[in-house]
matplotlib code that plots the C-alpha trace (Angstrom):
import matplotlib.pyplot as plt

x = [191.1, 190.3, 189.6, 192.4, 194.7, 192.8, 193.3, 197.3, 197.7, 195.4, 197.5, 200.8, 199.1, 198.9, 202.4, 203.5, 201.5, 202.3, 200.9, 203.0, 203.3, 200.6, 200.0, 198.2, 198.5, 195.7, 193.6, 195.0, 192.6, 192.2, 191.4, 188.3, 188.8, 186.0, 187.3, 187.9, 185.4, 184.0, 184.3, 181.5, 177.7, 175.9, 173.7, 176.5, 175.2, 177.9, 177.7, 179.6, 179.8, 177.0, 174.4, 175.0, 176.0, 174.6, 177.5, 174.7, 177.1, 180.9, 182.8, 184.7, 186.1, 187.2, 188.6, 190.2, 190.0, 191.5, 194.7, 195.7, 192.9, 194.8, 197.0, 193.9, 192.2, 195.7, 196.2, 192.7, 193.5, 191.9, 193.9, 192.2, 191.6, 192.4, 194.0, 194.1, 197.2, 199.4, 202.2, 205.6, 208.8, 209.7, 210.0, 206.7, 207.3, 210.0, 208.2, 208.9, 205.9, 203.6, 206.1, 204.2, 200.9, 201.7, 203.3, 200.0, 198.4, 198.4, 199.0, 195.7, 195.0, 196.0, 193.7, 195.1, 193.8, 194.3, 190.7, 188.9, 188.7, 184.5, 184.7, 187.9, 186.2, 183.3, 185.5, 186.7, 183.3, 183.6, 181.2, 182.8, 184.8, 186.3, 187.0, 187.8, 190.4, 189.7, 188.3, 185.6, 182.6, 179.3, 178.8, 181.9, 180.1, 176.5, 178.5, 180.3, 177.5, 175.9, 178.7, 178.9, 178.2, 180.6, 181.9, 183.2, 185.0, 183.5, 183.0, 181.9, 184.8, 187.5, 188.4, 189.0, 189.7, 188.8, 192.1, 193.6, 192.2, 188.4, 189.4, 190.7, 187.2, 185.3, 187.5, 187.1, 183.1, 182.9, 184.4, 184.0, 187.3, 186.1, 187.9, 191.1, 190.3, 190.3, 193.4, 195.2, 194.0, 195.8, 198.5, 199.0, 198.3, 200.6, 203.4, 202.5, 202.3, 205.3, 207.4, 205.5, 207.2, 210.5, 210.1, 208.4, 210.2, 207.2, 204.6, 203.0, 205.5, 204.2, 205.1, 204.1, 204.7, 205.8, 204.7, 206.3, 204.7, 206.3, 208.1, 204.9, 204.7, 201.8, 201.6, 199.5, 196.9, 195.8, 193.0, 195.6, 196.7, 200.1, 200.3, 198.3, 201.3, 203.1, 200.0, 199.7, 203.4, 202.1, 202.7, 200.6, 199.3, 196.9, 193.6, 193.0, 195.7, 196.7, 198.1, 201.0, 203.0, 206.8, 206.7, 204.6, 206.9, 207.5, 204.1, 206.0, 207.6, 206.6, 208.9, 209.7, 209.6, 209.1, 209.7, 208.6, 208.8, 211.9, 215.4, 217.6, 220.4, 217.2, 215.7, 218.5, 219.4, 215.7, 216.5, 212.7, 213.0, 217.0, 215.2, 212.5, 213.1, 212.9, 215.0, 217.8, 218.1, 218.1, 215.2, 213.7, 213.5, 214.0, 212.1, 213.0, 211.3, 208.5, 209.7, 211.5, 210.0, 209.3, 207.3, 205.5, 205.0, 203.5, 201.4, 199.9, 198.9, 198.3, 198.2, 201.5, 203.4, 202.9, 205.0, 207.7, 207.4, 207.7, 210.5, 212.0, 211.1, 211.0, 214.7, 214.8, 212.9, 213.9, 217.3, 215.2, 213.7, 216.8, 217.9, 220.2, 218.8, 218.7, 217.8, 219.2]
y = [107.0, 108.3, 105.1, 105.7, 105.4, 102.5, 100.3, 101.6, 100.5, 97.1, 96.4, 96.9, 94.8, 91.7, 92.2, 92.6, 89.6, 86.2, 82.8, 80.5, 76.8, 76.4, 73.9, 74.0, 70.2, 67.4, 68.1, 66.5, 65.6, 68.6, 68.8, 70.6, 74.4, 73.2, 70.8, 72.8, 73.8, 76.7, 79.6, 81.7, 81.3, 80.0, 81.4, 84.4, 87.5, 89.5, 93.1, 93.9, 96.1, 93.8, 93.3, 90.8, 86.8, 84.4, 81.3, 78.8, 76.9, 76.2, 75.9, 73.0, 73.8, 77.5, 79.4, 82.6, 84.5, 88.0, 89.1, 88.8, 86.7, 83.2, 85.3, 86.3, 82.9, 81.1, 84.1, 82.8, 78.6, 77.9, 76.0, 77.1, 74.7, 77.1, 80.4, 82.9, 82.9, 86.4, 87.3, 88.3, 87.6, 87.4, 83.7, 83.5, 79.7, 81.1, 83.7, 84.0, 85.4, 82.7, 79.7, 78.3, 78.6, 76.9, 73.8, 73.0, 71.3, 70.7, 72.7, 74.7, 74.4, 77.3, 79.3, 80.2, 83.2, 87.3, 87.1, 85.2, 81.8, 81.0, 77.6, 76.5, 78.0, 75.4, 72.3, 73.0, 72.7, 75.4, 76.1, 79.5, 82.3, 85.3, 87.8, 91.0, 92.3, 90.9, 93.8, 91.4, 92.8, 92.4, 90.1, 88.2, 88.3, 86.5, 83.9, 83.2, 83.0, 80.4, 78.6, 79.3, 82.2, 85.0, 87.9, 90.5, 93.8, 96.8, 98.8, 98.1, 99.6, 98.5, 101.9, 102.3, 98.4, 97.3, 97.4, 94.7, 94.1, 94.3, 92.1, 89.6, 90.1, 89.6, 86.1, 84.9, 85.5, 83.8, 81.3, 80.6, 81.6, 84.8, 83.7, 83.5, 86.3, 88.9, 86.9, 87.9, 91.3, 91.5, 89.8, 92.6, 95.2, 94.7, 94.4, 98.1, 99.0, 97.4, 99.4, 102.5, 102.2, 102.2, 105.0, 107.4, 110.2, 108.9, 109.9, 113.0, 113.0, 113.6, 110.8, 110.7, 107.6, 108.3, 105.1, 105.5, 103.2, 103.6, 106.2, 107.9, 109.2, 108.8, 110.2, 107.6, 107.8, 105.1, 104.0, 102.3, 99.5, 100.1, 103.1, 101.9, 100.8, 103.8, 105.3, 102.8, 103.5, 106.6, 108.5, 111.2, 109.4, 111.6, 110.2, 109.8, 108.9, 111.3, 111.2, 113.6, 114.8, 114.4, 118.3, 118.0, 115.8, 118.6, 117.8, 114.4, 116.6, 115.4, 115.1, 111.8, 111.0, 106.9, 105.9, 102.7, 101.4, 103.6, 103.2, 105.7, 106.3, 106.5, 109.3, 111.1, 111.8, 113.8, 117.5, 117.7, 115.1, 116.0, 119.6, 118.0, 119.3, 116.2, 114.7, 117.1, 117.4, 113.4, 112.3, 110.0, 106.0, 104.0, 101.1, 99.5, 97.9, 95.5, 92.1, 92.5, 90.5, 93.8, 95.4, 91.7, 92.1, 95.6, 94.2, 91.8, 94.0, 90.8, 89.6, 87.4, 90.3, 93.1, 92.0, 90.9, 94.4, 96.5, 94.5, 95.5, 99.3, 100.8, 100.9, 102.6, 104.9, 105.7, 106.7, 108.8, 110.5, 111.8, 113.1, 109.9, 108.7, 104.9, 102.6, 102.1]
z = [23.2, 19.9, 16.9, 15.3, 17.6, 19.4, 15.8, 15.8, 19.4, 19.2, 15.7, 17.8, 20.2, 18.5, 17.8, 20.8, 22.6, 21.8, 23.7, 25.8, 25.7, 22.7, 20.1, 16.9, 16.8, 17.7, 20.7, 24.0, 26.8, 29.1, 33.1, 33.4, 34.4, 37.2, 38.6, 41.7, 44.1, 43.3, 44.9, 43.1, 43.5, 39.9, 37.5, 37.4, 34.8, 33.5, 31.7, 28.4, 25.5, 24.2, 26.8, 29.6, 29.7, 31.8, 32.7, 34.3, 36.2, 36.4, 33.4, 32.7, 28.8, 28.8, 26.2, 25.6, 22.3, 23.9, 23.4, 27.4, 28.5, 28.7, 31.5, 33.8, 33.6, 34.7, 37.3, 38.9, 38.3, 35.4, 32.4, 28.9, 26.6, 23.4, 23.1, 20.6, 18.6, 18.6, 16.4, 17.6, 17.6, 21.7, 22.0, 24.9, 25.6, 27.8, 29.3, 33.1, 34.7, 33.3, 33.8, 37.0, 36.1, 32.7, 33.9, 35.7, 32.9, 29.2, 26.8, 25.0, 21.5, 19.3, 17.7, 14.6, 12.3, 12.3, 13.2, 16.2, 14.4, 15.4, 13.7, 15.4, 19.4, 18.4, 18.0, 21.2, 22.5, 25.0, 28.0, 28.4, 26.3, 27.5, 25.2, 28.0, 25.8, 22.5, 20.5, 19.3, 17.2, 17.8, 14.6, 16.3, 19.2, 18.4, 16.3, 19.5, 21.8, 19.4, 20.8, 24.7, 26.9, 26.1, 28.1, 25.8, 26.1, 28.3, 25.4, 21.5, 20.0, 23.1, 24.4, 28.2, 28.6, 32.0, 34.4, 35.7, 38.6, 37.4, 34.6, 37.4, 39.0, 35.8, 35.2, 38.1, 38.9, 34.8, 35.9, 39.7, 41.2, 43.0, 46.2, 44.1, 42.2, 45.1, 46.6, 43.4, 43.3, 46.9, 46.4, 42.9, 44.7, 47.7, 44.9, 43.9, 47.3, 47.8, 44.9, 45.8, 49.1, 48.1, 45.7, 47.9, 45.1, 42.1, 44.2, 42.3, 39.5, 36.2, 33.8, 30.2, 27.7, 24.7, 22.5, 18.9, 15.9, 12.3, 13.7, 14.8, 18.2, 20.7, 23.6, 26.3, 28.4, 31.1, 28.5, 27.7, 29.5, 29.3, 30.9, 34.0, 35.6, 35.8, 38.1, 40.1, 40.9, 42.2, 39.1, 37.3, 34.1, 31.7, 31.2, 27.3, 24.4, 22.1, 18.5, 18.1, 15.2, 15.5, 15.5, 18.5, 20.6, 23.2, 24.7, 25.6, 28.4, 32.1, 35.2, 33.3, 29.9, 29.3, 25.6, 24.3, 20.7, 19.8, 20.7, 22.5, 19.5, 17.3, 19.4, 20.1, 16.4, 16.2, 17.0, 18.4, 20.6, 21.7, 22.7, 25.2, 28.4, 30.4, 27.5, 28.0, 31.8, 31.9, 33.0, 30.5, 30.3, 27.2, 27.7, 24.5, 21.3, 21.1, 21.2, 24.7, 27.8, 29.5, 26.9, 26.4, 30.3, 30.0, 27.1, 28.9, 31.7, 34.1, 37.6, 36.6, 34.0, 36.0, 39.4, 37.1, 35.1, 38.4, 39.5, 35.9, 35.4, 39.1, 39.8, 36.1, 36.6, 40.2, 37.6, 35.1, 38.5, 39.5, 36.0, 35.0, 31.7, 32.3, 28.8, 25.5]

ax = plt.figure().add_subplot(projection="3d")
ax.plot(x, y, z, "-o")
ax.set_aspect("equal")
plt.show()
């Protein structure tokens, strides 16, 4: 994914991602994150974009300065005991797919701050901080692991973010739930499985995501997480993200169009886009703007979004396959 369009998209992320069931008020006594037997073997060493962390033993006091991180490290067991604070306006206390795992414990303490908030990680007193999709620099970075070791992203700059299930692998060897990791990797993966099944007609397809910001049209590749979904659907993703003009849209066309960010009557007044093949023969999806539960869900990218946003999107586009224009 080219810069540019990595800041648009991580911008739009922060928008779009918002964390459930936090408070910014005094710190409540948390369960230690280790208080389960582990199922990882101690000293683990972890590569990053940075080098590689060594977590010495279990963490007890974990927290998560990524924008979907707190969502991995619940997937796996583990209750953070801060989160970094997202801006939106989807209300994420009510969030479905995280409901459960929530309830287990107390609430973290917000992190508050457009920036990963070092002094407020400190207070916390962490003995671990994942940062997989945080887009942290590296000055970020060495202030953090002042702090506690620190897994960061894969790459400096955040482009190809690990997929899902290697970011459930890299939570749960950090923090000693590898047993529960691969269990939730299974149990994820069955879920695809399980739509791909029913759909045998999105094997092959072509499927391009049209993701619109300011009216600016991109057309996404699975560096993005977002657009992971769709392949492992069985569809055929392309493998970088591009920035398109709105004279370019026509390189939107696929066997099915997905178009996130703008809404149908919106689209439909641009002659460009009307003139899209897949657009005019029906078989496009409008999956809405950002501050619906799905596109929170396909935000996240987790273990716990993504079988709630397959149960959402499949029977959609199942419609857009066979030329019936489902959305609004």
């Amino acid at each position: 994914m080219h810069r540019s369009l990595l800041r648009a998209t991580a911008a739009c992320a922060v928008l779009l991602l918002a964390l459930a069931g936090c408070s910014s008020g005094p710190e409540e006594e948390q369960p230690a994150a280790g208080d389960a037997p582990a199922s990882g073997a101690f000293p683990v060493t972890l590569e990053h974009a940075f080098g590689s962390t060594t977590v010495p033993e279990q963490p007890r006091r974990v927290v998560t300065v990524g924008f979907n991180d707190a969502d991995f490290a619940l997937a796996v067991g583990v209750q953070p005991v801060g989160v970094r604070e997202n801006i939106g306006d989807y209300d994420y206390e009510q969030r479905p797919w995280a409901q459960e795992a929530l309830s287990r414990g107390p609430a973290p303490q917000l992190l508050t701050g457009t920036d990963i908030p070092v002094e407020q990680v400190a207070a916390l007193q962490p003995d671990l901080i994942l940062g997989v999709y945080s887009f942290m620099d590296k000055a970020t970075y060495d202030a953090l692991s002042r702090i506690a070791p620190t897994i960061a992203q894969s790459t400096e700059d955040g482009t190809d973010p690990a997929p899902w299930d290697e970011q459930t692998r890299i939570t749960g060897q950090a923090t000693g739930r590898t047993a529960e990791a691969e269990r939730v990797v299974a149990d994820t993966r069955a879920k695809f499985d399980e739509a791909a099944r029913a759909h045998p007609e999105f094997a092959g397809k072509t499927l391009k995501l049209g993701f619109y910001i300011e009216g600016t049209p991109y057309d996404m590749g699975t560096d993005d997480l977002r657009a992971q979904l769709f392949e492992g659907l069985g569809f055929e993703v392309r493998p970088d993200s591009q920035t398109l003009s709105l004279e370019e849209q026509g390189l939107l066309d696929a066997d099915v169009l997905a178009v996130l960010g703008r809404p149908r009557a919106e689209a439909e007044t641009d002659p460009v886009f009307r003139a899209i093949p897949a657009v005019e023969q029906g078989r496009v999806i409008y999956l809405g703007p950002f501050d619906t539960e799905f596109t929170a869900a396909l935000g996240y990218s987790s273990p716990l979004s993504l079988p709630y946003a397959i149960d959402d999107v499949a029977p959609k586009l199942a419609e857009a396959v066979a030329g019936n224009a489902p959305g609004s």
